[in-house]
C-alpha positions as CSV (number, residue, x, y, z in Angstrom):
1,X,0.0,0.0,0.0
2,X,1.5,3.3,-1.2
3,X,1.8,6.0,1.8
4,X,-0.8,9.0,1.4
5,X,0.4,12.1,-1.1
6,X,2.8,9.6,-3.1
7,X,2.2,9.9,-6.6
8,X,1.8,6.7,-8.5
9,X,4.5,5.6,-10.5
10,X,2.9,4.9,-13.8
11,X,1.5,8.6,-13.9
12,X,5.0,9.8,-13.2
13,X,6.1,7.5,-16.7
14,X,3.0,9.1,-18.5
15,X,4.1,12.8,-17.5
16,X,7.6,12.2,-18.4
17,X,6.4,10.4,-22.2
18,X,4.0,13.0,-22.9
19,X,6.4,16.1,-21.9
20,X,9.5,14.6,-24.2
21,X,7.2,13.9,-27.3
22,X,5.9,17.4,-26.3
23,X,9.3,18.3,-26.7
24,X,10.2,16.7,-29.7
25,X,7.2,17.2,-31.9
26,X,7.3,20.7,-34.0
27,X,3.6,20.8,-33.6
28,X,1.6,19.6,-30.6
29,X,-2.2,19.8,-30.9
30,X,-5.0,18.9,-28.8
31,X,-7.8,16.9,-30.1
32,X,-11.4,16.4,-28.9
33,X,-11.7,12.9,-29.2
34,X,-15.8,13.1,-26.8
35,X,-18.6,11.2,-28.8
36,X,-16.6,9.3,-30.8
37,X,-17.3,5.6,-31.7
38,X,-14.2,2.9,-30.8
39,X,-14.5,1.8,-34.6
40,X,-15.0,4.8,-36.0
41,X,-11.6,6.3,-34.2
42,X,-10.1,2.8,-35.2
43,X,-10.2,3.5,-38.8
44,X,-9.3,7.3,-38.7
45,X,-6.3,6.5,-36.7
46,X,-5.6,3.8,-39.5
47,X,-5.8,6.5,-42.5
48,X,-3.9,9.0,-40.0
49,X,-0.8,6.6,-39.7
50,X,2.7,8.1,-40.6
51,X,0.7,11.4,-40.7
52,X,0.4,12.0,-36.6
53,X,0.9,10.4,-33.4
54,X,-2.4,10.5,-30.9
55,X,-2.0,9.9,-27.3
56,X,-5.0,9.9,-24.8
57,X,-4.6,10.5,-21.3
58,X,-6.0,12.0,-18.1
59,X,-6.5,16.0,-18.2
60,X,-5.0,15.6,-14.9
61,X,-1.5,14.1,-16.7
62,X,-1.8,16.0,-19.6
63,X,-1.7,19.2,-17.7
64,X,1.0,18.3,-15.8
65,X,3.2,17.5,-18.9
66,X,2.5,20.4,-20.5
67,X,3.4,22.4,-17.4
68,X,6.8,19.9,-17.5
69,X,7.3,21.2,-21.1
70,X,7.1,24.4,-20.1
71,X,10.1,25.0,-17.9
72,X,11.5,25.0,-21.2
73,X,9.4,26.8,-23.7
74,X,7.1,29.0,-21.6
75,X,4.7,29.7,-24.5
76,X,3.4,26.2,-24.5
77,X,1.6,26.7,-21.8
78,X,-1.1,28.1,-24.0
79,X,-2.3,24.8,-24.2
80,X,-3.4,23.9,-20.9
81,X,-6.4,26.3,-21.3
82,X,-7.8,24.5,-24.0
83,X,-7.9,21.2,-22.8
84,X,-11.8,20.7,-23.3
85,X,-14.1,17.4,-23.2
86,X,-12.1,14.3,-23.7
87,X,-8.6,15.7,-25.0
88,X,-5.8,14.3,-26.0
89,X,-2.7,15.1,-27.7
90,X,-2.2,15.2,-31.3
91,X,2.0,14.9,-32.3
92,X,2.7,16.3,-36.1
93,X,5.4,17.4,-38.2
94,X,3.1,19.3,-40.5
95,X,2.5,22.4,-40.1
96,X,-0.8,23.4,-38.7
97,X,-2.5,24.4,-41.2
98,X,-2.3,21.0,-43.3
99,X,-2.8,19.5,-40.1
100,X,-6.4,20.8,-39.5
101,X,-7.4,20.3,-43.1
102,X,-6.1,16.7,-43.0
103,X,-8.6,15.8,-39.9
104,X,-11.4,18.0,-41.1
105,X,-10.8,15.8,-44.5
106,X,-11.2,12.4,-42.7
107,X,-14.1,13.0,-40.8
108,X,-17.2,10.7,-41.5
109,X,-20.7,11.1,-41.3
110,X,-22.9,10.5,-38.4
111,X,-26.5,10.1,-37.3
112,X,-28.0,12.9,-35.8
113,X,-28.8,12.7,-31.9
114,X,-31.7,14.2,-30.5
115,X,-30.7,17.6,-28.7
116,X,-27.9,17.1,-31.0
117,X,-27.0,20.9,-33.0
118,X,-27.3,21.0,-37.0
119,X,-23.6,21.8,-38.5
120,X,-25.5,22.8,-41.2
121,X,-28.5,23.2,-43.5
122,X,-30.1,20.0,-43.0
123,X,-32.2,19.0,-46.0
124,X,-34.8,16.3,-47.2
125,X,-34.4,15.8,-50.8
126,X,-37.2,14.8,-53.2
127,X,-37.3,11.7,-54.6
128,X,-38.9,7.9,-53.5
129,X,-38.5,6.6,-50.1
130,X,-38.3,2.9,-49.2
131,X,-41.8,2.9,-46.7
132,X,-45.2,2.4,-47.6
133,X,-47.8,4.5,-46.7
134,X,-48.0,4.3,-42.9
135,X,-47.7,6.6,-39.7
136,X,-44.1,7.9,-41.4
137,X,-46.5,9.4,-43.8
138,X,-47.9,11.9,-41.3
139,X,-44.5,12.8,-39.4
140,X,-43.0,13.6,-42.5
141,X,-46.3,16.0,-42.9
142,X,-45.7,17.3,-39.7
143,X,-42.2,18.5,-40.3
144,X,-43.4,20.5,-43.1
145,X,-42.7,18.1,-45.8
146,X,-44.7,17.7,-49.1
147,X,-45.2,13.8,-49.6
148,X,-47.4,11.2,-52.4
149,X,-47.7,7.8,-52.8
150,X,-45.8,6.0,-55.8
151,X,-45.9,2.8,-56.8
152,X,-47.2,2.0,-53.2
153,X,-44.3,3.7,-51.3
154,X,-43.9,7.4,-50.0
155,X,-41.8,9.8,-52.5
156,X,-40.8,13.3,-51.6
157,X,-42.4,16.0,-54.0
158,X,-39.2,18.5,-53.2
159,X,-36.3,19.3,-51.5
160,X,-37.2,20.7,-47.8
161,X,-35.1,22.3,-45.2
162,X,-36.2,20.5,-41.9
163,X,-33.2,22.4,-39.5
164,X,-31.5,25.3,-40.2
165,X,-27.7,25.6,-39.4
166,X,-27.3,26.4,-35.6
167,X,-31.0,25.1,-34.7
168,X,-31.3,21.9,-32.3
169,X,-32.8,19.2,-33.3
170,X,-35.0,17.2,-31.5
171,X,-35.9,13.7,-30.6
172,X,-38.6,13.3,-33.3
173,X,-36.5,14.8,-36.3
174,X,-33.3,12.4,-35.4
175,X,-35.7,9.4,-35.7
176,X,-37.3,10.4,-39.1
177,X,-33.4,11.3,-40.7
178,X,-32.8,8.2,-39.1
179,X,-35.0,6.2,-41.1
180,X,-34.3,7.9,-44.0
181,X,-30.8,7.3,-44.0
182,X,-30.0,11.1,-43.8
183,X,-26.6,11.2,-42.0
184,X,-26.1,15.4,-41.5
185,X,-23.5,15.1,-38.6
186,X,-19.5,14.9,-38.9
187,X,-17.5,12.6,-36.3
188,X,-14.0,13.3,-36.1
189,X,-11.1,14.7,-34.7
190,X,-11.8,18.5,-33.5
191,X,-8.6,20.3,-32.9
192,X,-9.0,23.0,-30.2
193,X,-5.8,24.3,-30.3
194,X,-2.1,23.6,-32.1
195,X,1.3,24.6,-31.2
196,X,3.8,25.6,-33.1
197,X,7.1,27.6,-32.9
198,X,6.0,29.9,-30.1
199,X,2.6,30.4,-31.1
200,X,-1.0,28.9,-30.0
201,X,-3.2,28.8,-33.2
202,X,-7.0,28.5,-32.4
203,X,-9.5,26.5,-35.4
204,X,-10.8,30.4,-36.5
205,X,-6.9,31.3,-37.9
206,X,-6.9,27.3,-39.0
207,X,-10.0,27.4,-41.0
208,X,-8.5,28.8,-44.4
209,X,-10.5,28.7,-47.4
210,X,-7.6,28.3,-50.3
211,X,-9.1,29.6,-53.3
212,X,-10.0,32.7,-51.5
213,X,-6.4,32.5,-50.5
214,X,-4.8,32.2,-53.9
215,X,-6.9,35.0,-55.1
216,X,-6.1,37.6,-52.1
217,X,-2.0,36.2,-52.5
218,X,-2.5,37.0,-56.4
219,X,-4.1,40.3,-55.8
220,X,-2.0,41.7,-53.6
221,X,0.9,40.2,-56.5
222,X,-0.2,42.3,-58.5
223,X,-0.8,45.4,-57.0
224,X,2.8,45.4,-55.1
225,X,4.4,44.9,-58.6
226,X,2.2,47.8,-59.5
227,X,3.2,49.8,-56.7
228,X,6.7,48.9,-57.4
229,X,6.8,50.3,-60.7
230,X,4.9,53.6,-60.0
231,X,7.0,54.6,-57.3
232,X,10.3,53.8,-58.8
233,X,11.2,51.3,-55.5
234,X,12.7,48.5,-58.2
235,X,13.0,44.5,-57.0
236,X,14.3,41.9,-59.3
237,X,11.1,40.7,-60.0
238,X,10.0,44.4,-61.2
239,X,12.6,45.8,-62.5
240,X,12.1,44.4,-66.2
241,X,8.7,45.5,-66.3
242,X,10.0,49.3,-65.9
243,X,12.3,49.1,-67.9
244,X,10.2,48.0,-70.6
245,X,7.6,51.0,-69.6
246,X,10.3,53.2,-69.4
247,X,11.0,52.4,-72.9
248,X,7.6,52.6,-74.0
249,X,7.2,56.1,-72.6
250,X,10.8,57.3,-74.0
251,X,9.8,56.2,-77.2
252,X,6.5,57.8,-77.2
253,X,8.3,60.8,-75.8
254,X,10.9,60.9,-78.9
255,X,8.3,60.9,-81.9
256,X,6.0,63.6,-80.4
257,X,8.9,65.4,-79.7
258,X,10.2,64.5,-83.1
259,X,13.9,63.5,-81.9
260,X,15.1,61.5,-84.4
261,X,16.5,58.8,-82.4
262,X,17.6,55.0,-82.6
263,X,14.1,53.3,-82.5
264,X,12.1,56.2,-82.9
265,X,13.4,57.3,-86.6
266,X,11.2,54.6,-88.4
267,X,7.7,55.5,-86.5
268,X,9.0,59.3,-87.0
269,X,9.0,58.5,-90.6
270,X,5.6,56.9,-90.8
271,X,4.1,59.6,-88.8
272,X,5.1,62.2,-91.5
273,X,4.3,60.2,-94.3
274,X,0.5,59.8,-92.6
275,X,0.8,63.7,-92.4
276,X,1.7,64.3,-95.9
277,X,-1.1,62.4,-97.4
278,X,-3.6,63.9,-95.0
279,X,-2.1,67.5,-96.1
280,X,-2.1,66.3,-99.9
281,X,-6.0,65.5,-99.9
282,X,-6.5,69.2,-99.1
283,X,-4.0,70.2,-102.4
284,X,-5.6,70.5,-105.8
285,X,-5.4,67.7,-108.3
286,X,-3.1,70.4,-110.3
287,X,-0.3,70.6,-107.1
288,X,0.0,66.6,-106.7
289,X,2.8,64.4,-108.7
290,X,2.5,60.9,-109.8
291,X,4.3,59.7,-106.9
292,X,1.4,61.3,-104.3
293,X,-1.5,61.0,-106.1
294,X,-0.7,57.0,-106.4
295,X,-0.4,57.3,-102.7
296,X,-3.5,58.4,-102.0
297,X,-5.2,56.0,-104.6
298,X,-3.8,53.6,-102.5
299,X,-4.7,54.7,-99.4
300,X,-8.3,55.5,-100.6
301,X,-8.8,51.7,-102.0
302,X,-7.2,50.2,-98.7
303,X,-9.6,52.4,-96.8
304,X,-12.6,51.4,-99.1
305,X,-12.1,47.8,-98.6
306,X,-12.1,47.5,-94.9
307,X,-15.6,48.2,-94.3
308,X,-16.3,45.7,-97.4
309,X,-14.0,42.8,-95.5
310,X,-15.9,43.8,-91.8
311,X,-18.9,43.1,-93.6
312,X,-18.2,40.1,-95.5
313,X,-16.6,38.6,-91.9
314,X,-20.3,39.3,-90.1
315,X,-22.0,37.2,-93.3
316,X,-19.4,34.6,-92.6
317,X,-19.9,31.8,-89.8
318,X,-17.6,32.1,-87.0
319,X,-14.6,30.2,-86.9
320,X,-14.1,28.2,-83.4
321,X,-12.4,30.7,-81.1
322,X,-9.6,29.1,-79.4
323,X,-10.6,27.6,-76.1
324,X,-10.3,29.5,-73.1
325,X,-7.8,28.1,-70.3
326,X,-10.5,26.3,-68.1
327,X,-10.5,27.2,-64.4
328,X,-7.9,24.0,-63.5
329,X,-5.8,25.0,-66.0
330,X,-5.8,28.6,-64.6
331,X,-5.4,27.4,-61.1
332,X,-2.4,25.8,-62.1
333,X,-0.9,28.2,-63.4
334,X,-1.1,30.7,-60.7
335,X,-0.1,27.6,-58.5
336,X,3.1,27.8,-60.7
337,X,3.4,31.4,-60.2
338,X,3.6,31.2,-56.5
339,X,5.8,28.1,-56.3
């Protein structure tokens, strides 16, 4: 018989386990493991293998390893606080991120349980049940839900909500989802809280939606580069662009200024040539040479014959356009642009 106020030596072992793998793991999470079925935790451990190591304890021990860890790293004591309903610890060397979207993946669906709360829009669809006509008949009514008979068995007529997101739902409405095979709960792995390099990240930073990600990261791309250029504050990455703008302005620059420089002679000379026949329209027949007035013979026939070809292309059937980059195609290539 151990003498009163000794602790018990396995606890001691489990303290000391926890707090080196606490220790050794880049990311320590804690997991709500409360309501969930042996098997069904069975199998998620099973697709979770080589991804994450999940040990269950006491809240008792797993406060006191935390508090062991952090003699050494104060900042992990963030996690005590959030050890909530049955917790255990969840070892990773993913980063958090992947790690919450990895057990928000592998969740499975679950019955509802009366007083249980709808994660979501909970919906009845339309279309033939397996039960003839029968008491079912007039709960289904009850909820709200239009129903016939076809082919001697009870159908739907159209989708109904029967639970908003939020709402409770109670004994009656489990049963019937129940019986219809209508699974609108998630079991899984709920992680309160993960640990990583100093910080404490909480579901609400977790819970990332990427496409709304990628577009933000690619906005804010392209107005830095823009910002970058305007100002004159060059990176390697912008750099090229304003030196091709600066071009493009210098060049623009040259022929309304008419400086006849390298680059800028050849549009210099085209601009005076457009000029000259504009000037020569307004000469009499009498003051134009050969030369000119084939010019402008041959600028009024090109001129005549564009509105001919617009028109003729209208008559015409349209060619197939070249497809479009569909929206995989796009997203790979922003992937690419962001590594």
């Amino acid at each position: 018989m151990r003498t009163s106020g000794t602790v018990p030596k396995w606890k001691l072992e489990k303290v000391e386990e926890l707090s080196r793998l606490i220790r050794e793991y880049p990311v320590v999470g804690i997991v709500n493991m409360e309501n969930i079925p042996a098997r069904t935790l069975q199998k998620m451990r099973a697709k979770l293998r080589g991804e994450v190591l999940i040990k269950m304890s006491k809240k008792s021990i797993m406060q006191h390893a935390i508090e062991k860890a952090a003699r050494e790293e104060k900042s992990i004591a963030g996690l005590k606080d959030r050890l909530r309903g049955q917790p255990a610890f969840i070892f990773s060397k993913m980063n958090p991120f992947k790690l919450y979207k990895i057990l928000e993946e592998n969740k499975v669906p679950a019955p509802a349980k009366p007083n249980s709360i709808a994660p979501r829009d909970i919906v009845v669809p339309k279309g033939e049940t397996p039960f003839s006509p029968g008491p079912l008949l007039g709960e289904l009514q009850a909820l709200g839900i239009q129903t016939e008979i076809k082919g001697g068995k009870i159908a739907v007529k159209k989708d109904t909500v029967v639970a908003r997101e939020g709402e409770v739902i109670d004994a009656k409405l489990a049963n019937i989802l129940s019986r219809l095979g209508i699974e609108p709960m998630e079991v899984g792995l709920d992680l309160i809280a993960a640990y990583e390099a100093g910080t404490v990240f909480l579901p609400e930073v977790l819970r990332v939606d990427e496409e709304e990600l990628r577009g933000q990261l690619a906005l804010a791309y392209m107005q830095a580069v823009n910002l970058s250029v305007n100002s004159g504050f060059l990176t390697r990455e912008t750099a090229p662009i304003a030196i091709a703008k600066a071009y493009r302005e210098a060049l623009a620059l040259a022929v309304e200024a008419a400086i006849p420089e390298p680059g800028a002679v050849e549009r210099l000379l085209t601009k005076a040539h457009l000029q000259m026949l504009s000037l020569a329209t307004k000469l009499d027949d009498s003051a134009l040479d050969d030369e000119l007035r084939q010019s402008l013979s041959s600028a009024a026939a090109s001129a005549s014959e564009k509105p001919v070809k617009e028109k003729k292309a209208k008559e015409e059937p349209e060619e197939e356009k070249e497809k479009e980059p569909d929206e995989e195609e796009a997203a790979a290539g922003l992937g690419a642009l962001f590594g």
